[in-house]
C-alpha positions in Angstrom: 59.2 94.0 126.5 62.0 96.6 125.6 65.4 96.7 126.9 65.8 100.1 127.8 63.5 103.3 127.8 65.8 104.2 124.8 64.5 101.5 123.2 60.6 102.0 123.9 61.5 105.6 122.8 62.8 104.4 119.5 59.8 101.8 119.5 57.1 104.5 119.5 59.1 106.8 116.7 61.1 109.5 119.4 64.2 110.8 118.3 66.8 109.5 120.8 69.4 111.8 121.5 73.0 110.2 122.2 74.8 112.1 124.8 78.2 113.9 122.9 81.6 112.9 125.1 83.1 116.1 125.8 87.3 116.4 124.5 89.6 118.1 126.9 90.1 121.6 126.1 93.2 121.9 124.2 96.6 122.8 125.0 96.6 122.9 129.2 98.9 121.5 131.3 98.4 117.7 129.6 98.5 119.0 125.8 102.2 120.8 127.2 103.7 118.0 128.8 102.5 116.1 125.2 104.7 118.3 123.3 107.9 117.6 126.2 107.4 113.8 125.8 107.4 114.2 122.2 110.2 116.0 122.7 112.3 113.1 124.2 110.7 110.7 121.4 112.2 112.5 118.5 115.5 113.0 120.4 115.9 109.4 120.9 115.0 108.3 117.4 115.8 111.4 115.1 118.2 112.4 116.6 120.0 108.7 117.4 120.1 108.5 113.5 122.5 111.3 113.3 124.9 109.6 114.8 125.2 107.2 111.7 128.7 108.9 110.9 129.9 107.3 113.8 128.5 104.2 113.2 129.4 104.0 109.2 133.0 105.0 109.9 133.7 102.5 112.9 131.6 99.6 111.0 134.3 100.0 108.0 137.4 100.1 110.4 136.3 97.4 113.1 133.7 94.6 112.4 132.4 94.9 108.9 136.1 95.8 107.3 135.3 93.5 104.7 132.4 95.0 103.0 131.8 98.0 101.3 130.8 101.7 102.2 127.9 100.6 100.2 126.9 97.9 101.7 126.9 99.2 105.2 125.2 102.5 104.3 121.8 100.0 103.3 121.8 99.2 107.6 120.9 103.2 107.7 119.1 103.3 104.8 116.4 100.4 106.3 116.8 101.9 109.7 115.2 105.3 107.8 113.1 104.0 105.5 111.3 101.3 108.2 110.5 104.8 110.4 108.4 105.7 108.0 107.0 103.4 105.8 104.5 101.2 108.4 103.0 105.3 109.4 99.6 104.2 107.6 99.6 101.2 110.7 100.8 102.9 113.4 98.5 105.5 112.8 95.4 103.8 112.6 95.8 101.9 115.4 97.1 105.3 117.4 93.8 107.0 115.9 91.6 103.6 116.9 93.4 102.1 120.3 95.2 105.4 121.6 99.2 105.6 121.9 100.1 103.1 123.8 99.7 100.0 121.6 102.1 101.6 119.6 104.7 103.9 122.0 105.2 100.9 124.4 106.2 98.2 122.1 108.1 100.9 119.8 109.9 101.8 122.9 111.0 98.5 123.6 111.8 97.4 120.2 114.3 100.3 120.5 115.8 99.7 123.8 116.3 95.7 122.8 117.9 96.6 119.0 120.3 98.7 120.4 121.5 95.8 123.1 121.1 93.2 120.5 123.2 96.0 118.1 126.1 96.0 121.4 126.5 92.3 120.7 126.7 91.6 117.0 129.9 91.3 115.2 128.2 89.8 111.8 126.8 91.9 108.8 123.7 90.1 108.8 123.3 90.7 112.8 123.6 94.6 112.9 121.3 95.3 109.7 118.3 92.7 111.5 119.0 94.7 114.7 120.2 98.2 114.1 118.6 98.5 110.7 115.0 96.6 110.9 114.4 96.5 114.8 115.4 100.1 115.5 114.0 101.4 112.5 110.4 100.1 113.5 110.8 100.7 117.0 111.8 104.2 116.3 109.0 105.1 113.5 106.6 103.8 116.2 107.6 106.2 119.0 108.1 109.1 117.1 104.7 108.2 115.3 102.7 108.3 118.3 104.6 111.3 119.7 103.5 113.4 117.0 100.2 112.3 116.3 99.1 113.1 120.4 100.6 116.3 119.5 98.2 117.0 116.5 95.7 116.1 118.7 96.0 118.5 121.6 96.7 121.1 119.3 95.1 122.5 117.0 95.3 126.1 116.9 99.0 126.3 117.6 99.7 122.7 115.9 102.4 124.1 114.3 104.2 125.7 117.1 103.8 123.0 119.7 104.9 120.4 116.4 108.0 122.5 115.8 109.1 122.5 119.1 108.8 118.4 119.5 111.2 118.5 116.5 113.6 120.4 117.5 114.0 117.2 119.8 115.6 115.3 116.5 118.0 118.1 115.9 119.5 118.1 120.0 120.0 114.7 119.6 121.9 115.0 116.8 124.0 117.5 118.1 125.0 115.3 121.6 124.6 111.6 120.4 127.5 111.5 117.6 129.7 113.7 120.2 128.7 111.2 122.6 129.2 107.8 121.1 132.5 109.1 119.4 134.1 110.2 122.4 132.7 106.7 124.8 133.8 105.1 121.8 137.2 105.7 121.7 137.4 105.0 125.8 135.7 101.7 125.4 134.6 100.7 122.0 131.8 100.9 119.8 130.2 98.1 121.9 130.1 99.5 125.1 129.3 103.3 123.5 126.1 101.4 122.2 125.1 99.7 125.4 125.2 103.4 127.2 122.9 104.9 124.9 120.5 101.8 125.1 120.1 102.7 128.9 120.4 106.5 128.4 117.6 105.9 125.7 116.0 103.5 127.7 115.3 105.9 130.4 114.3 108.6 128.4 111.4 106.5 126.2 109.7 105.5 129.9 109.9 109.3 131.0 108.1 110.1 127.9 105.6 107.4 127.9 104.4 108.8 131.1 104.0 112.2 129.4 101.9 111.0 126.6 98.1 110.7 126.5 96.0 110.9 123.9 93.4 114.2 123.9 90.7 111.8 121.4 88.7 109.1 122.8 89.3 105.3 121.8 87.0 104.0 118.9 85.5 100.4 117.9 87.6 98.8 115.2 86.4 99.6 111.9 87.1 96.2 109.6 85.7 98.4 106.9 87.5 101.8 106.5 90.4 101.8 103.8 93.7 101.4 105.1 95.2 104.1 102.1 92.6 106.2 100.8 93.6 107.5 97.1 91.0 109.9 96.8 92.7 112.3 99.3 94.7 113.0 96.8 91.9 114.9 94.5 92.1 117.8 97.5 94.5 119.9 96.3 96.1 121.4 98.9 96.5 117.8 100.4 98.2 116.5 97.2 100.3 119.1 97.0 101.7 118.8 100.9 102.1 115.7 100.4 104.1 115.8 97.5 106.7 118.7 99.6 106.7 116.6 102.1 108.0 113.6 99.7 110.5 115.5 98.0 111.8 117.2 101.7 111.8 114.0 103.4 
């Protein structure tokens, strides 16, 4: 006896039709408050990294006196390089599982390397905590944030994109003011516990305002984690070479 009647269909030779799941139109109401929530994600990590004046220049009078400009400038370097180097990850499990396997634990990651960064007073301290933590937390949250983005746009992707990044470059302009100026009232310390909770507040109002426009999918053990042969498309190759030599 047959399962189902789709199965006695398929039994006899009938074509059985699967029904198609419907997206939700693009743009709307959902695909705008997207772009406002990835708004706050790029001003909290983006735009948190431009405050690394602040940082460098208090590290080499205070804490970490004893080493070099050198050596504290590899704590950014790591923080920027660890936003972007586990993408291929983060975006297959955002393309697979949705946003919030990412954009929750990338939020918290943030939130708990910034109070971890408030506490250290040893070199090796602030790079595992300001350097690796926050620069994973941060490349997931602003991973996720765009990629929903891309997903409820597509005519205007690069309009509603633009305006998420311009996010990274407000937060640039109030976080260096910000910690410089709490900074010299309390110390780096306390500046750095502030903009946890500041931060802190901001990542849960924009988790709320994410949702992925593309349904969930199965697990695919099979597909290729880095695909080379994207790279024989032309125009692909070639955007992602500007974006190599920009970036």
């Amino acid at each position: 006896m047959s399962d189902s009647p789709a199965s006695d269909k398929e039994s006899q030779g009938e074509t059985v039709i699967q029904p198609v799941l419907e997206l939700t139109p693009e743009e709307g109401f959902r695909g705008w408050l997207c772009v406002v929530g990835a708004w706050i994600c790029l001003f909290c990590t983006f735009g948190f990294l431009a405050a690394i004046g602040v940082f460098q220049t208090t590290y080499q009078e205070t804490v970490l006196r004893e080493y070099s400009a050198s050596d504290i400038a590899w704590i950014f370097a790591i923080q920027l390089a660890l936003m972007w180097a586990p993408g291929p990850l983060f975006g297959r499990l955002i393309d697979t599982y949705g946003p919030a396997p990412v954009l929750y634990p990338g939020a918290i990651l943030c939130v708990f390397a910034l109070c971890m960064t408030s506490l250290a007073d040893q070199y090796y301290q602030i790079f595992l905590a300001q350097g690796l933590v926050f620069g994973i937390g941060s490349g997931g949250v602003f991973t996720a944030a765009l990629v929903c983005v891309g997903q409820w746009f597509v005519r205007r992707r690069g309009l509603a994109t633009g305006i998420a990044a311009t996010g990274s470059s407000m937060g640039g302009v109030i976080f260096p003011i910000f910690l410089d100026r709490v900074t010299n009232e309390i110390g780096l310390q306390g500046a750095v516990r502030y903009a946890a909770l500041f931060i802190g507040i901001l990542l849960v109002v924009s988790s709320l305002m994410i949702r992925a426009r593309l349904p969930r999918k199965k697990w695919d053990p099979q597909l290729k984690w880095f695909d080379v042969t994207l790279f024989k498309q032309k125009q692909f190759a070639l955007y992602a070479l500007g974006a190599y030599l920009v970036m």
